[in-house]
N, C-alpha and C positions, 0 to 999 in steps of 0.2 A: 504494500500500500504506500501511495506518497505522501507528502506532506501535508496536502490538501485533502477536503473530502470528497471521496470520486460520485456520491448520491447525493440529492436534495430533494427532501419529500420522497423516495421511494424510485427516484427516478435517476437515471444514468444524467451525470453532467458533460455534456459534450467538448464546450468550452468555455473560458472564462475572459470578459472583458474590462477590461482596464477601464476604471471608473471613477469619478470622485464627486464630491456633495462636500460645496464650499459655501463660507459667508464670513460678513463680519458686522462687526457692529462698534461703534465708535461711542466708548463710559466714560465718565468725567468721577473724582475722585471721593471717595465716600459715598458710594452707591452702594445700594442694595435690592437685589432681585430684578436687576435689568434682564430683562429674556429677550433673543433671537426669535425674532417672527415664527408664527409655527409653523408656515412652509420653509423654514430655510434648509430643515433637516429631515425633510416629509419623502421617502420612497413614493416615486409618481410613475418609475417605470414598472410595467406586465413583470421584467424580469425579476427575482430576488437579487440583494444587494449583498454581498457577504464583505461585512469592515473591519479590515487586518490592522487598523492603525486610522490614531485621531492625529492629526500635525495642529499644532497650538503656536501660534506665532502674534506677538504685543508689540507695537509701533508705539513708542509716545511722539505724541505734540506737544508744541510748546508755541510760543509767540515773543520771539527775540526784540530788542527794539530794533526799531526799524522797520518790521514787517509788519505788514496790515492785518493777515493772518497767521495760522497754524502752519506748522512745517513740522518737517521729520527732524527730532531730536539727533544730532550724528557727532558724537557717537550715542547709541542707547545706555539711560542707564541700566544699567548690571543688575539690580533688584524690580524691574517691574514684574518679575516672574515670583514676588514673595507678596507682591501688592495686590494681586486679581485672583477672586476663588473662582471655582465652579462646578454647578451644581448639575451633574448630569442624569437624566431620564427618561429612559425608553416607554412616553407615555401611552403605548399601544399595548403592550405586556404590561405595563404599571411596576415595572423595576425600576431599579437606584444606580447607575453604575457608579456614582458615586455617593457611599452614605448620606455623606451630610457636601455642605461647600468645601471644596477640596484645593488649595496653593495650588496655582498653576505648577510650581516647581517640585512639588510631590508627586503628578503624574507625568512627568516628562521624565525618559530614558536622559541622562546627559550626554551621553555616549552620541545618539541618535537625533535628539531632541524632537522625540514623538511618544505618543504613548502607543504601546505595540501587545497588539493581544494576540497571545501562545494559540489561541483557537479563532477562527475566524467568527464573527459575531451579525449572524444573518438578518436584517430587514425584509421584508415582503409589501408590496404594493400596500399603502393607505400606513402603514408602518413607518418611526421616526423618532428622533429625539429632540425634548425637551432641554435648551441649554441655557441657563443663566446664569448673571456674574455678578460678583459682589468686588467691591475693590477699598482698598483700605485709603490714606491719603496718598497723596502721589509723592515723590522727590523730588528736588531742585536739583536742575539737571546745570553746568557748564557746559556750554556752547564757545566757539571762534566769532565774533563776529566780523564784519563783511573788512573791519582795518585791521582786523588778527590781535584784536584785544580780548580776552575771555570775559564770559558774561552770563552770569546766574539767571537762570528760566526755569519759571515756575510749569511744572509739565501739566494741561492743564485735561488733557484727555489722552486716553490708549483705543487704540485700534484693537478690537481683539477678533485674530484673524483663525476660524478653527474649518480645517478640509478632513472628511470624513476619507478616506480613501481604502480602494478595497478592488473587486470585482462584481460585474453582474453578472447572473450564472444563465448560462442556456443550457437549458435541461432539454432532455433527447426525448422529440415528438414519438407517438404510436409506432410509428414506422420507422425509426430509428436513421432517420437522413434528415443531416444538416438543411 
């Protein structure tokens, strides 16, 4: 047997295609229970979705003087991944994959910088997760500014970028032809 499961639902898996279920959503500091639209993470394809791995990725902004708006903090700071919880649930089965709000940096591999699940974790049509974030204050980030003087920026929101990534299965019709 391979690494993979060769059946889903009783049925032979013919092939697997490369697939992903992304979004983000942009939290300002000292939130609680900001949730991702509930289509963001909603299975909409016939096919089943089988998800090997969640990728978590935090962009701060800030607004340097000088700038009218928000820009990408560069470099990031080093602890937004201690700053932003999240609360994950599969609200179609009614589980928790995460108890309670969970530090970004508790479920991220550092190695990898993903969360990587040993069994792959199947959605089905109308099937999806539930993701929301809580965030503690933010830091004060040091930026360059534009005469390469250094300059304190209050970081005033995070991007918080999360891609489901995985396969959808095609399962082998009656007749057993592609």
């Amino acid at each position: 047997m391979g690494r993979l499961p060769l059946q889903f639902s009783g049925k032979s898996v013919t092939f697997r295609v490369p697939f992903n279920v992304a979004a983000e959503l942009a939290v300002g500091p000292s939130q609680s229970g900001v949730t991702f639209a509930d289509s963001s993470f909603l299975v909409s394809q016939e096919k089943p979705f089988e998800v090997h791995r969640i990728i978590i990725r935090l962009t701060a902004q800030g607004t340097p003087s000088g700038y009218s708006s928000a820009v990408t903090l560069e470099p990031q700071p080093s602890t937004m991944d201690e700053r932003v919880h999240l609360n994950i649930l599969d609200f179609s089965k009614n589980e928790k994959l995460t108890k309670s709000t969970t530090l970004v940096s508790t479920l991220l591999n550092k190695a990898t910088g993903t969360w990587e699940f040993e069994e792959p974790y199947t959605l089905v049509r109308s099937e999806g997760f539930q993701i929301s974030v809580d965030t503690l204050d933010f830091p004060l980030d040091i930026v360059t500014d534009s005469n390469g003087q250094p300059q304190v920026v209050t970081v005033q929101f995070v991007n918080v970028e999360i891609n489901l990534q995985g396969f959808l299965l095609v399962v082998a019709p009656p007749s057993e032809i592609r």
